[in-house]
C-alpha positions as a printed Julia matrix, in Angstrom:
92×3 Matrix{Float64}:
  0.0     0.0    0.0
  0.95    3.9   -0.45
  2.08    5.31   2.6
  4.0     9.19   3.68
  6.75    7.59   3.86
  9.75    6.77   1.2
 12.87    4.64   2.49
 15.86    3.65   1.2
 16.11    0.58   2.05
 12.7    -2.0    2.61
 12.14   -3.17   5.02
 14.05    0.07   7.23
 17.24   -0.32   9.55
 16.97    0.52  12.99
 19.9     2.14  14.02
 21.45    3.85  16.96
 24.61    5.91  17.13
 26.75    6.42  20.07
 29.52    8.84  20.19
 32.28    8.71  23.54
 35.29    9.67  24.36
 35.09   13.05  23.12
 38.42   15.33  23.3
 39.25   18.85  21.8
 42.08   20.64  20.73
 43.15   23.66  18.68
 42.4    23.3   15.0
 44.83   24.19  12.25
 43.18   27.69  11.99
 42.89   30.22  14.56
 39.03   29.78  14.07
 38.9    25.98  13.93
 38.84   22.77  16.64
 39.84   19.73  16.07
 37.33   17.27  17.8
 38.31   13.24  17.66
 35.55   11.11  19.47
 35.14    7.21  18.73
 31.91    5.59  17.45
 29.77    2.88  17.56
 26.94    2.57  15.33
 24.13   -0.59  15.52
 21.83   -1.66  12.52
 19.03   -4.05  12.51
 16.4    -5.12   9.72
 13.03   -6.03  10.49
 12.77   -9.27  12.14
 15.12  -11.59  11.04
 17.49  -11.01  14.46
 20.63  -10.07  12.15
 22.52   -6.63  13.79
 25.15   -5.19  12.42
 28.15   -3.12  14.35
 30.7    -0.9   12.88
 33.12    1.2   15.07
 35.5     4.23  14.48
 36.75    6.91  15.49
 35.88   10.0   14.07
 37.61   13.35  13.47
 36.06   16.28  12.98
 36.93   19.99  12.03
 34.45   22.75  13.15
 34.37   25.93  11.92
 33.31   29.15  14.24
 31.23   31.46  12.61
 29.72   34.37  13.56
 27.0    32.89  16.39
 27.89   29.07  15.63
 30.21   26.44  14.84
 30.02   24.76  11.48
 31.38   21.42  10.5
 34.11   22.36   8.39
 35.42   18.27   7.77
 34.44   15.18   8.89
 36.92   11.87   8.65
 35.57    8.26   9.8
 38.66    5.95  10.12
 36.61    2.06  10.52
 38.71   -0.2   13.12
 37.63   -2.91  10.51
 39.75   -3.76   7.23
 36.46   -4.43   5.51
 33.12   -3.17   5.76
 31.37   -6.16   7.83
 27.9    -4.37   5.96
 26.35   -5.42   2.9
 25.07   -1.69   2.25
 24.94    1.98   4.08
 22.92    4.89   3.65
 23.51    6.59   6.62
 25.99    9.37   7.34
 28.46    8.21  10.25
Protein backbone atom coordinates (compact mmCIF):
# COMPACT_ATOMS: atom_id res chain seq x y z
CA UNK A 1 0.00 0.00 0.00
CA UNK A 2 0.95 3.90 -0.45
CA UNK A 3 2.08 5.31 2.60
CA UNK A 4 4.00 9.19 3.68
CA UNK A 5 6.75 7.59 3.86
CA UNK A 6 9.75 6.77 1.20
CA UNK A 7 12.87 4.64 2.49
CA UNK A 8 15.86 3.65 1.20
CA UNK A 9 16.11 0.58 2.05
CA UNK A 10 12.70 -2.00 2.61
CA UNK A 11 12.14 -3.17 5.02
CA UNK A 12 14.05 0.07 7.23
CA UNK A 13 17.24 -0.32 9.55
CA UNK A 14 16.97 0.52 12.99
CA UNK A 15 19.90 2.14 14.02
CA UNK A 16 21.45 3.85 16.96
CA UNK A 17 24.61 5.91 17.13
CA UNK A 18 26.75 6.42 20.07
CA UNK A 19 29.52 8.84 20.19
CA UNK A 20 32.28 8.71 23.54
CA UNK A 21 35.29 9.67 24.36
CA UNK A 22 35.09 13.05 23.12
CA UNK A 23 38.42 15.33 23.30
CA UNK A 24 39.25 18.85 21.80
CA UNK A 25 42.08 20.64 20.73
CA UNK A 26 43.15 23.66 18.68
CA UNK A 27 42.40 23.30 15.00
CA UNK A 28 44.83 24.19 12.25
CA UNK A 29 43.18 27.69 11.99
CA UNK A 30 42.89 30.22 14.56
CA UNK A 31 39.03 29.78 14.07
CA UNK A 32 38.90 25.98 13.93
CA UNK A 33 38.84 22.77 16.64
CA UNK A 34 39.84 19.73 16.07
CA UNK A 35 37.33 17.27 17.80
CA UNK A 36 38.31 13.24 17.66
CA UNK A 37 35.55 11.11 19.47
CA UNK A 38 35.14 7.21 18.73
CA UNK A 39 31.91 5.59 17.45
CA UNK A 40 29.77 2.88 17.56
CA UNK A 41 26.94 2.57 15.33
CA UNK A 42 24.13 -0.59 15.52
CA UNK A 43 21.83 -1.66 12.52
CA UNK A 44 19.03 -4.05 12.51
CA UNK A 45 16.40 -5.12 9.72
CA UNK A 46 13.03 -6.03 10.49
CA UNK A 47 12.77 -9.27 12.14
CA UNK A 48 15.12 -11.59 11.04
CA UNK A 49 17.49 -11.01 14.46
CA UNK A 50 20.63 -10.07 12.15
CA UNK A 51 22.52 -6.63 13.79
CA UNK A 52 25.15 -5.19 12.42
CA UNK A 53 28.15 -3.12 14.35
CA UNK A 54 30.70 -0.90 12.88
CA UNK A 55 33.12 1.20 15.07
CA UNK A 56 35.50 4.23 14.48
CA UNK A 57 36.75 6.91 15.49
CA UNK A 58 35.88 10.00 14.07
CA UNK A 59 37.61 13.35 13.47
CA UNK A 60 36.06 16.28 12.98
CA UNK A 61 36.93 19.99 12.03
CA UNK A 62 34.45 22.75 13.15
CA UNK A 63 34.37 25.93 11.92
CA UNK A 64 33.31 29.15 14.24
CA UNK A 65 31.23 31.46 12.61
CA UNK A 66 29.72 34.37 13.56
CA UNK A 67 27.00 32.89 16.39
CA UNK A 68 27.89 29.07 15.63
CA UNK A 69 30.21 26.44 14.84
CA UNK A 70 30.02 24.76 11.48
CA UNK A 71 31.38 21.42 10.50
CA UNK A 72 34.11 22.36 8.39
CA UNK A 73 35.42 18.27 7.77
CA UNK A 74 34.44 15.18 8.89
CA UNK A 75 36.92 11.87 8.65
CA UNK A 76 35.57 8.26 9.80
CA UNK A 77 38.66 5.95 10.12
CA UNK A 78 36.61 2.06 10.52
CA UNK A 79 38.71 -0.20 13.12
CA UNK A 80 37.63 -2.91 10.51
CA UNK A 81 39.75 -3.76 7.23
CA UNK A 82 36.46 -4.43 5.51
CA UNK A 83 33.12 -3.17 5.76
CA UNK A 84 31.37 -6.16 7.83
CA UNK A 85 27.90 -4.37 5.96
CA UNK A 86 26.35 -5.42 2.90
CA UNK A 87 25.07 -1.69 2.25
CA UNK A 88 24.94 1.98 4.08
CA UNK A 89 22.92 4.89 3.65
CA UNK A 90 23.51 6.59 6.62
CA UNK A 91 25.99 9.37 7.34
CA UNK A 92 28.46 8.21 10.25
Amino acid sequence: GETDFSWAESPRSRTRHFVSNIRTVAGPEADELTVRSNLLFFRSRGDSGRWELLSAERVDVLRRTDDSLRLARREVLLDHSTLPIDNLSVVL
